[in-house]
C-alpha positions in Angstrom: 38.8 121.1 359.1 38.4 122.2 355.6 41.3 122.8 354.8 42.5 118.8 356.0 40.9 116.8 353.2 42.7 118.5 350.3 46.0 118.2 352.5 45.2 114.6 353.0 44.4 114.1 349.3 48.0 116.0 348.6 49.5 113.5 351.1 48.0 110.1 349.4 49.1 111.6 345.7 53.1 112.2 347.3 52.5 108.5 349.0 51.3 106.9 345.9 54.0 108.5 343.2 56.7 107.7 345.8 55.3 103.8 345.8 55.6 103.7 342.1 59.2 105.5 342.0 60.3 102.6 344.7 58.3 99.7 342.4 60.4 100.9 339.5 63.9 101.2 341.4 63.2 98.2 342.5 62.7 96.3 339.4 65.5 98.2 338.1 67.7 96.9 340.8 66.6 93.4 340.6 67.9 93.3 337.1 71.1 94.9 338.1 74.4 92.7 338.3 76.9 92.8 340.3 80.7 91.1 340.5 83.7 90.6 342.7 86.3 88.8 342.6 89.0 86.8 345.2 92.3 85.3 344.9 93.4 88.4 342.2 90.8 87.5 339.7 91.3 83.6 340.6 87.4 83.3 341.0 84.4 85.7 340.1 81.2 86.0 341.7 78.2 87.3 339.7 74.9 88.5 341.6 71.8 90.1 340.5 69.9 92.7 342.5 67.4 89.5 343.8 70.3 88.2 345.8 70.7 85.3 343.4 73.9 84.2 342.0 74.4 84.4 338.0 78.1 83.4 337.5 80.8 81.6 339.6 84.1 81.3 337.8 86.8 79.4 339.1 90.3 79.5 336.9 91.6 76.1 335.8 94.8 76.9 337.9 93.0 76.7 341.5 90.7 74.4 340.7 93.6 71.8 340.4 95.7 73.5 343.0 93.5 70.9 345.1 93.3 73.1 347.9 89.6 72.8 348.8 89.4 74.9 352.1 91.2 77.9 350.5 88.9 77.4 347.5 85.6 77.6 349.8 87.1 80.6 351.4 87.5 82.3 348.2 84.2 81.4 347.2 82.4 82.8 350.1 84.9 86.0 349.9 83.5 86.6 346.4 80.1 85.7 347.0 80.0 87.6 349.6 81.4 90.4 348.7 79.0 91.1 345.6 76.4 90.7 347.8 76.9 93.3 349.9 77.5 95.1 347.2 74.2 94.5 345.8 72.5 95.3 349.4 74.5 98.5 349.6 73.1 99.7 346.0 69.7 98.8 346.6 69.9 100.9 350.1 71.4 103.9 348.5 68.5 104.0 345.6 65.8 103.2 348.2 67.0 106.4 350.3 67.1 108.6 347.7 63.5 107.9 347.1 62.2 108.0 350.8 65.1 111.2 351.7 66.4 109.2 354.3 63.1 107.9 356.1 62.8 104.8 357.9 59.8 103.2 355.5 59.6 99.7 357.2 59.8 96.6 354.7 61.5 98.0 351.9 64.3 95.7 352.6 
């Protein structure tokens, strides 16, 4: 049993540095952007790493094509789109801190 407390010391010093290297990813992340677009360029979606959206451009040209439902498609395609985007980032930098670990709530 000696031998267990400086182990356990080891362990909460690995724990701890790998909570501040997610802490920082994550802020990193959160000021990230990231954009797509539908409708070949027609509208732009801008999102930040917080899921939030920072920019929606729609060209003149569709916006007086005055077709609303393929408008709202394109909308959500974009949207959509760079959100997933930003999810799929934030999972890839979160796993190379953990190695692949299931750490619940982290996302």
């Amino acid at each position: 049993m000696k031998g267990f407390g400086g182990g356990m010391a080891q362990l909460m010093k690995q724990a701890n540095q790998m909570q501040m290297k997610m802490k920082k990813v994550q802020e990193e992340l959160a000021k990230a952007e990231y954009e797509s677009s539908a409708g070949g360029g027609a509208i732009k979606a801008k999102v930040n790493g917080d899921h939030k959206i920072t920019s929606l451009t729609i060209s003149a040209d569709l916006m007086s094509s005055g077709d609303a439902e393929m408008l709202q498609d394109m909308v959500m395609l974009a949207v959509n789109d760079a959100m997933k985007m930003a999810k799929e980032t934030s999972a890839k930098e979160m796993e190379k801190i953990t190695g692949g670990m299931g750490v619940p709530g982290l996302f």
